[in-house]
C-alpha positions, 0 to 999 in steps of 0.5 A, spaced: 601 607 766 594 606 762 593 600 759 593 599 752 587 598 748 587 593 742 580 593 738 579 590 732 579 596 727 586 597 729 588 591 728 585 590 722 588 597 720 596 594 721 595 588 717 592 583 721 587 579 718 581 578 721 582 571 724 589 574 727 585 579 730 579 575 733 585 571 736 588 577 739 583 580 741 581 572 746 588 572 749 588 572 756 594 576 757 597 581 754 604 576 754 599 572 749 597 578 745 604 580 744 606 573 742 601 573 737 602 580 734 610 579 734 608 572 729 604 576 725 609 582 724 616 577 722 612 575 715 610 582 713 618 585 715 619 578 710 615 581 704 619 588 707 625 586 705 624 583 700 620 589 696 627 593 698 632 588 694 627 589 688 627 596 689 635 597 690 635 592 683 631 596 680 636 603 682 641 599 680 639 598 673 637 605 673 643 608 675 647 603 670 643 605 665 644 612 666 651 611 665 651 608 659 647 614 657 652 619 660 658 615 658 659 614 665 659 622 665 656 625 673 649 629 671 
C-alpha cells in the first residue's frame, strides 16, 4: 500500500489552521498524525451539529408557519 502524503495545502484546504498543521506535519509517526487530525476533527463535527439543530429549528418554524397559512392544509 502507498504511503499517504499529508502536505500543507491540504491540510489547510481541511480546515486546519496553520499551527495545527505545521504540528502535523512534525509528527514522527503517523499514529501522531492520526492523533492530532482526530482532535482537530471533534470541534468541527461540534460546530457540524450544531449548525444542523439550527437548521431542523429553522424547518420546523417553516413548516409551522405553512400550516397556518394553509389551515393545516397539504400543499
Amino acid at each position: 500500500m502507498e504511503a499517504v502524503q499529508v502536505d500543507l495545502p491540504g491540510l489547510r484546504c481541511a480546515g486546519l489552521s496553520d499551527a495545527e498543521a505545521e504540528a502535523v506535519l512534525r509528527c514522527a509517526t503517523p499514529q501522531e498524525q492520526i492523533r492530532l487530525l482526530r482532535r482537530a476533527r471533534g470541534p468541527l463535527l461540534e460546530e457540524i451539529h450544531r449548525r444542523q439543530q439550527t437548521l431542523d429549528r429553522l424547518d420546523c418554524l417553516l413548516y409551522r408557519l405553512r400550516q397556518e397559512e394553509t389551515g393545516g392544509k397539504r400543499s
